[in-house]
N, C-alpha and C positions, 0 to 999 in steps of 0.2 A: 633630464629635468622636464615635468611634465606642469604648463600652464594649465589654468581653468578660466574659464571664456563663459558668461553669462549673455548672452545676444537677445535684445526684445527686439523684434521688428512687429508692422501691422500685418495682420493676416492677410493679405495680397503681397506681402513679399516674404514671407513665410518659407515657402514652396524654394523658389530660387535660392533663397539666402540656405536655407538645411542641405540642398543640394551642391554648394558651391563650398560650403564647411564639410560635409563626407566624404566628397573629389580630393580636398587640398591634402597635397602630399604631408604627414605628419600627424595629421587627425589620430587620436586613438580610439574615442567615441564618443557617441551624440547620441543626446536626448534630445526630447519635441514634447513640449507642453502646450495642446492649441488653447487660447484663453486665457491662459495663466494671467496676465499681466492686464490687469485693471486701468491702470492710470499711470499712462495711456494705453488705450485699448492693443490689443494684438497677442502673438504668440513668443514662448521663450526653447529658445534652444542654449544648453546648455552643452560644451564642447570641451575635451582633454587631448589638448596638441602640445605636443611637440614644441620647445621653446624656440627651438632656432627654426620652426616654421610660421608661429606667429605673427612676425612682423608680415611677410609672404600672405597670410591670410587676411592679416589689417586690412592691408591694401586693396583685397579681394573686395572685403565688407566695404571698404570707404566709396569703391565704385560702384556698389551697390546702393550708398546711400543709408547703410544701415545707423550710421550712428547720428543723422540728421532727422530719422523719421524714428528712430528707438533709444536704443542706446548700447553700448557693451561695458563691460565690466572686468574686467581681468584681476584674477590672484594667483596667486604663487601656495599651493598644498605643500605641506610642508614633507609629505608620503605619499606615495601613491604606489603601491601593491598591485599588477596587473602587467600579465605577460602582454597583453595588448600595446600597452604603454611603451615598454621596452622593446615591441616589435616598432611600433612607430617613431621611437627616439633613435631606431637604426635606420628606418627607410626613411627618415630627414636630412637632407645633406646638411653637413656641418656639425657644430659641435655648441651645446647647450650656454656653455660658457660663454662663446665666442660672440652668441647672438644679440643684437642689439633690437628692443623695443625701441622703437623713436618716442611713441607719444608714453611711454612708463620714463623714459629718460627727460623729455622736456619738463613732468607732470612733477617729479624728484629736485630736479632742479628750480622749478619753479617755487616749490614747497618754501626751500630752501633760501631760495634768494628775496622773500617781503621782508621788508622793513619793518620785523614784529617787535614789541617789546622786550621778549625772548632775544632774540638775535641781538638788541641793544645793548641789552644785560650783559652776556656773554663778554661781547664786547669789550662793553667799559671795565666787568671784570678781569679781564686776558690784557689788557691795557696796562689796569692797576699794577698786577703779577707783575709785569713787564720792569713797569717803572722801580718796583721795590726790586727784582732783581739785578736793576741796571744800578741804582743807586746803593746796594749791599753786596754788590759784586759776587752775586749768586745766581751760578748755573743750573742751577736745579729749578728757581724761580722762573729763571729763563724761560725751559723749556714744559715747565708747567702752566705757563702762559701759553705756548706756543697749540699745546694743548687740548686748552681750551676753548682757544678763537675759533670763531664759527664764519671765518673770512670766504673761506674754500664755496660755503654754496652761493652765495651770488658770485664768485668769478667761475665756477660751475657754469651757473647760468645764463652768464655773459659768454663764454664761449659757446654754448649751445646758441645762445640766440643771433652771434657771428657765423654760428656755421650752419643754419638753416631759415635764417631771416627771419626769425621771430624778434620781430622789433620791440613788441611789447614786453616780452619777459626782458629782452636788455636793456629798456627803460628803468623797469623794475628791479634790476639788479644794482645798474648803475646808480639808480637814488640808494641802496643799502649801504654801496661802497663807500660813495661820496657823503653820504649823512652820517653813518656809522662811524666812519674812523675820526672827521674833524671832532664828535660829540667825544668819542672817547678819550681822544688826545685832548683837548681842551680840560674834561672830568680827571684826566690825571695831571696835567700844569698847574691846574688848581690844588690835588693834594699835595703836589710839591712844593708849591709856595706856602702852603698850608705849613708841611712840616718843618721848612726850613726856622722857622722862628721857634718851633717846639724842640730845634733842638734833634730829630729824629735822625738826620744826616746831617755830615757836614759841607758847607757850600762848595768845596772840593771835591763832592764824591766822585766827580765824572775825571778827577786826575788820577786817583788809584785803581782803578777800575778794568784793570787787565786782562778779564776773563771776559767783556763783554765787547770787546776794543772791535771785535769782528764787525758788531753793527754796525759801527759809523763808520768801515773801512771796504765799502765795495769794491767787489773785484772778476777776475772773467770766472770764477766759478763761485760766486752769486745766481750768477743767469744760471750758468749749468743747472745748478742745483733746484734754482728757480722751473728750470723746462724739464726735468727730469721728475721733480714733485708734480709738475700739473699734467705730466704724463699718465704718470699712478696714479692719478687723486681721478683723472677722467676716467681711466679704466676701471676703476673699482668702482665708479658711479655706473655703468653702463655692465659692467659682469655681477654688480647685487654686492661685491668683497669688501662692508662695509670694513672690518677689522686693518684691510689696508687704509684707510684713510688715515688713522690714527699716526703711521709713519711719515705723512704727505704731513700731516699738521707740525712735529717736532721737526720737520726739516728745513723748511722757509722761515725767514726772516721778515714775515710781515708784523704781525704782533711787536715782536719785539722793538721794529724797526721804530713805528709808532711810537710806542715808551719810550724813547727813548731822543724821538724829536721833541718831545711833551718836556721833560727836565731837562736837557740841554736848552733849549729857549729857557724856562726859569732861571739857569743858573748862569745864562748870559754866553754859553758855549756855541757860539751860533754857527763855527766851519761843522764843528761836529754835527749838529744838528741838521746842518744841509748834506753832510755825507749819511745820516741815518734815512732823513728823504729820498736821499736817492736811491740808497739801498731800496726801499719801502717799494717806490717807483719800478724798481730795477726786480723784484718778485713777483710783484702787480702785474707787470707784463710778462714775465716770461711763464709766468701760470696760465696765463691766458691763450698763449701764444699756440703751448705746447697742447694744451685741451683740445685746443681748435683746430690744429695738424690731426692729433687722434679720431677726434672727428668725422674730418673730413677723410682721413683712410677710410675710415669706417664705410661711409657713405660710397667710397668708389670700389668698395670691394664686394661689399652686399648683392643682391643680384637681383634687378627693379622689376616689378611684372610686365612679363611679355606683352607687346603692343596688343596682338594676336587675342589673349584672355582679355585685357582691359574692352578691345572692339566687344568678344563674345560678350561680357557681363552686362556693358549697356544696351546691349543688342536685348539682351534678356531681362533687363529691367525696364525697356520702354516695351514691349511685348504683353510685360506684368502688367502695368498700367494701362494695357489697352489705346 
């Protein structure tokens, strides 16, 4: 799997910075544009590495300074044809898959976890789902809800922001969680009391209601399922496998759990209602929990740049500067 790496630095760090990008083990090739890059002034090297050298190289450029005085750019080519490539994705240690970008992971999660209207949406629609199929005693509803909710990226990005102190993105996730779910439980207590006098359900539905009895009835494999979804949901955040997500969504009991505090408070069900809380509570953390374990594997397994290069880079970037 071969990244593409767009690097502007100023034409005094040029020199270093091309030279520290052709060394690094994974490289496949590099271009040097001097000038190219207008605003702001300097030079663009453009680079085809190796994905599970990337990160390895980050580090290189960050000691550099490159992304302070220029900038970089990373995409993902969807092909790339070149025995060069394939010589370099062998002399990379590791495996493309395996490799973790920190700042593509933060940047994905980050995306993911504002408080957009979009996300609101989702929400309160994967809420509604919930609620119709907790009160029509439909698992299809259920898990069409389940779905839909778009919960996963801000606890995404609360565990990222637990497992490398980014405070700010966990600010930011935590107002989507804490805003998002009261608005959309509220938006569907409301349809419920709505329908009730229309007649849509009967103020009983939550007694016949057999196939959904799971929600309000936590138990030790709630959690399980809870840490074993936030397992997969992080790893397929961090290996690109968006198509696993979709099995991380129909597994948890957060959506639903919601719906389904929302009409038990209308219909006066309140033990239920506090066993769907807890449920709700009882996935909230163990998504979390378990993201944040993957994580930090992650982190201790990776292999940090040697003190040894970090001394030579700065060594070589105050030299640059004169």
């Amino acid at each position: 799997m071969i990244v593409q790496l767009r690097v502007c630095v100023p034409e005094e760090l040029s020199a270093v910075t091309l030279n520290t990008c052709q060394d690094h083990p994974g490289t496949a090739e590099a271009a040097f544009f001097p000038g190219a890059s207008v605003a702001p002034p300097g030079d663009v090297i453009e680079l085809q590495v190796a994905r599970e050298s990337v990160e390895g190289l980050l580090e290189k450029l960050d000691v550099l300074k490159a992304q302070e005085m220029g900038s970089i750019v990373i995409s993902m080519p969807e092909l790339v044809l070149s025995r060069r490539a394939d010589s370099a994705e062998s002399a990379a240690p590791g495996f493309g898959a395996d490799a973790v970008i920190w700042d593509e992971v933060s940047h994905q999660t980050g995306e993911d976890s504002k408080l957009s209207w979009s996300y609101l949406a989702f929400l309160v629609l994967a809420t509604q789902l919930a609620a119709i199929g907790i009160v029509t005693n439909s698992t299809i509803a259920i898990v069409g809800a389940m779905a839909v909710g778009p919960e996963f990226g801000p606890l995404a990005a609360l565990a990222v922001a637990l497992a490398r102190g980014q405070w700010g993105l966990g600010r930011k996730a935590a107002v989507a969680l804490g805003v998002g779910f009261p608005v959309a439980m509220l938006l569907a207590a409301l349809t419920a009391w709505l329908s009730i006098p229309l007649g849509l359900f009967p103020a009983d539905a939550l007694d016949t209601g057999s196939a959904v009895e799971f929600i309000y009835h936590p138990g030790p494999y709630s959690l399980i399922v809870a840490i074993l979804a936030g397992a997969a949901g992080m790893l397929s955040v961090i290996s690109r496998r968006s198509a696993a997500l979709i099995g991380v969504f129909i597994s948890v009991t957060t959506v639903p759990a919601a719906g389904y505090v929302a009409v038990a408070l209308v219909l006066g069900e309140f033990q239920k209602a506090a066993g769907s809380a807890f449920q709700l509570l009882l996935n909230l953390v163990g998504i979390v929990v378990a993201a944040v374990a993957i994580l930090l594997i992650y982190r201790v397994v990776s292999k940090r740049l040697p003190e040894a290069t970090t001394r030579r880079l700065k060594w070589e970037l105050r030299r640059t500067r004169g």
